[in-house]
Residue, then its C-alpha position, 0 to 999 in steps of 0.5 A: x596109528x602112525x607117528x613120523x618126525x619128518x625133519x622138515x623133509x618133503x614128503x616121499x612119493x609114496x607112502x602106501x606101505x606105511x599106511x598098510x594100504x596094500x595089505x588085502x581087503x581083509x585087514x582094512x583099517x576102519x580110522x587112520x590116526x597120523x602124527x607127524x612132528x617137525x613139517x616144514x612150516x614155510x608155505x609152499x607156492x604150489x600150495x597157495x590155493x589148497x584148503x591145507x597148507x602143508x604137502x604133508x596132509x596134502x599127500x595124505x588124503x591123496x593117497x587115501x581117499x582111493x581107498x574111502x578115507x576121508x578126512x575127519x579132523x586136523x590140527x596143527x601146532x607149528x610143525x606138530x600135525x595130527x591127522x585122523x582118517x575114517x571109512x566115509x560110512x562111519x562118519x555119522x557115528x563119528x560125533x563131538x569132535x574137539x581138537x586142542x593144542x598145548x604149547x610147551x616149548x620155551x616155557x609155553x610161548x613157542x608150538x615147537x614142542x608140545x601136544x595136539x589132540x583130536x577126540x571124537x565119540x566113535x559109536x558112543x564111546x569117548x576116544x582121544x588122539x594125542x600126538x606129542x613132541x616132547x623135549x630132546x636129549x637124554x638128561x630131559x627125561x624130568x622135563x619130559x614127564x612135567x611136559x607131560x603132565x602140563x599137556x594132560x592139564x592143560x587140555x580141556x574139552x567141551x561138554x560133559x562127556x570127557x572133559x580132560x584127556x584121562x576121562x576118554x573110554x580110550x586114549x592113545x598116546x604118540x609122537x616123537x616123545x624123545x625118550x632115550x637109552x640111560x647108561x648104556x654106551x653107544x657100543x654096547x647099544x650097536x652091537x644090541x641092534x646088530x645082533x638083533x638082541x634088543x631085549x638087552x636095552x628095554x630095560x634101560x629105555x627112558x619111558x619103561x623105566x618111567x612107566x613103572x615110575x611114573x604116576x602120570x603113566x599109570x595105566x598106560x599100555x605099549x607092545x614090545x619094541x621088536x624092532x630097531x631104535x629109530x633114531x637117529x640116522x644119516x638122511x637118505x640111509x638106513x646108518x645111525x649117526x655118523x656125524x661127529x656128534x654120533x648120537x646114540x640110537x634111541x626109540x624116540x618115536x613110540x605109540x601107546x595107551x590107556x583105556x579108563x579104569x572100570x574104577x572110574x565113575x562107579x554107578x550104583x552097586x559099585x558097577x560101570x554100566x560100560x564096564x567090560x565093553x572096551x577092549x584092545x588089541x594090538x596086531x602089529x607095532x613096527x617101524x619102516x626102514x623104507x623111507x629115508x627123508x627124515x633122521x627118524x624112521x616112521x613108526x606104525x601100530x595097528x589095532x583091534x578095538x572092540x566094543x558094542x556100538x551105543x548108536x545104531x542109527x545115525x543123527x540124520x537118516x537120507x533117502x534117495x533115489x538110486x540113480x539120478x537121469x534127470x534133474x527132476x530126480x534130484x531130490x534128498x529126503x531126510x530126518x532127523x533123530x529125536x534131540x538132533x541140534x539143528x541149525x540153519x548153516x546145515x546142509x547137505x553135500x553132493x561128493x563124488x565116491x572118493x572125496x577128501x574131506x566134508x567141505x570136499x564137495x561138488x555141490x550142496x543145498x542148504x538143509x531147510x530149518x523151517x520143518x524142523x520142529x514138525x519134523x522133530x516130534x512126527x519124525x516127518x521127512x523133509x525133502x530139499x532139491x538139488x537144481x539143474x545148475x548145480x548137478x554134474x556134468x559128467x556121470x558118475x558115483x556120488x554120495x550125499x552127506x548131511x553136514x551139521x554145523x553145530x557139531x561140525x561134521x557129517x550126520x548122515x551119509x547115503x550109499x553110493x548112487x549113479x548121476 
């Protein structure tokens, strides 16, 4: 998970180290969740033809689809972004995705500040990403809690899963929440961060005061701030504030969660069936001093999820050959799993190994619905066809994904193949 207020900069060239990216193979991350606060809302002529219109998501799925991410679903409020990666062979298991957004800044009419979230069942389980811009300066704290607690209110979801934020398995919490450093002087909290004993502001941070507080946070988890406040700095330096405000340094930029209580939801005997499946680690928790676009340094977490998997197969199973030479090879068989909501906008696209996002496709054929009800209760394949016209030119390493339009992402992946 990564939060970067960006202070309306460009983006840097390269972001690799921030995404853990060249890390070794063994540490690969599964998901990737980016929330970025103050992008320049002004659309950029050169991205006039782009599906997305900031450079921001742009670079994103630029640098990661090398490594197999691709994007699962964004949304945007103002400058308030948030962005969620996956590997592309867990996308099946990637099902009911909602976003929402809740506007807080001048009494609920400008998306300047405010909280979007994206929130998926990822395996069977019910997580939620929430990226928050709260509001600014140390005597805010009240307001930042009631903003808040409109966010958790306000944001409802569809179906009976997880309707509100609270009722997800699993939520993390981020964003440039604004938090502050009380009574403290700006001296004091220099001389802390250069002698490296940070240990001396925590307890005079905001948000650790207002955990403890707070009944809105309860439950709430955050790992120890071992590294330096992250606001504010001059732009294009690693210097605190040097302007004649001199704002005092703070961790405005933070990354939390919470997973559900086992009290909720009590099945008979007084256990959750789910009880006990859900655990989290958090591996790392740091900021990156390297980038210096913005008066805020980026802050990243990784973490270690572990649960049992609730689907062991996926909505949509695809059979296909192991290379296509000819065009009369280019056949897709596939079936569906019992209880899966067809339609007839589903279809089914051919990516190149590294695609971007699910419309990110070379070409597609549209799932047939005319065998769906016999398909359903013989769990009989259906077989579509790619035309001649419609294949690639060149040769290569593709990947066909079943696309489903009511749930609005992709149900069934192959492995990679040759064309």
């Amino acid at each position: 998970v990564v939060t970067w207020n960006v202070g309306t900069a460009m983006p840097p060239n390269d972001v690799t180290s921030l995404l853990h990216l060249n890390t070794g193979e063994t540490n690969d991350a599964d998901m990737i969740a980016i929330g970025l606060q103050e992008v320049n809302s002004k659309i950029n002529k050169r991205l006039k033809d782009a599906l997305f219109t900031d450079q921001w998501s742009e670079l994103f799925m630029d640098v990661l689809s090398p490594f197999h991410f691709v994007l699962v679903s964004t949304v945007r409020m103002q400058g308030v972004i948030l962005l969620v990666f996956a590997k592309y062979y867990h996308l099946p298991f990637l099902q009911d995705i909602q976003t929402d957004c809740t506007r807080t800044g001048l009494g609920g009419y400008w998306g300047n500040k405010g909280g979007v979230s994206v929130r998926l069942s990822i395996f069977g389980h019910m997580v939620c990403f929430l990226n928050c811009h709260l509001p600014a300066h140390l005597e805010k704290a009240e307001q930042r809690k009631e903003d808040f607690a409109t966010i958790l209110h306000m944001q409802q979801f569809e179906g009976h899963a997880a309707s509100g934020i609270l009722d997800h398995d699993l939520v993390f919490w981020f964003g440039d929440l604004n938090f502050r450093i009380e009574s403290l002087d700006i001296r004091f909290v220099k001389y802390a961060i250069d002698s490296n004993i940070l240990s001396q502001l925590w307890e005079k941070d905001q948000l650790n005061i207002a955990k403890s507080t707070w009944p809105v946070l309860s439950g709430f988890q955050e790992g120890p701030l071992n590294f330096p406040p992250t606001f504010k700095f001059d732009v294009g330096t690693n210097k605190y504030d040097s302007s004649a405000k001199k704002r005092k340094p703070a961790w405005t930029d933070r990354i939390l969660w919470k997973i559900k209580s086992p009290s909720a939801g009590l099945g008979a005997g007084g256990r959750r069936p789910s009880q006990g499946i859900l655990s989290v680690s958090q591996l790392c928790y740091c900021s990156h001093m390297e980038y210096t676009v913005s008066d805020h340094k980026p802050v990243a977490a990784i973490f270690a999820v572990q649960f049992t998997s609730k689907a062991d197969k996926p909505p949509v199973e695809i059979y296909v050959a192991d290379e296509w030479s000819r065009p009369e090879q280019a056949v897709v068989r596939y079936k569906m799993a019992a209880g899966f909501l067809l339609s007839s906008w589903d279809w089914i696209g051919l990516y190149r190994v590294g695609f971007r996002h699910p419309k990110d496709y070379v070409s597609y054929v549209w799932a047939r619905s005319d065998d769906g009800e016999r398909c359903l209760e013989k769990q009989l394949c259906v077989q579509v066809m790619f035309l001649e016209e419609a294949l690639p030119k060149g040769k290569g390493e593709y990947i066909l994904g079943y696309y489903s339009n009511t749930s609005g992402s992709i149900a069934g992946m192959t492995e990679p193949f040759q064309v």
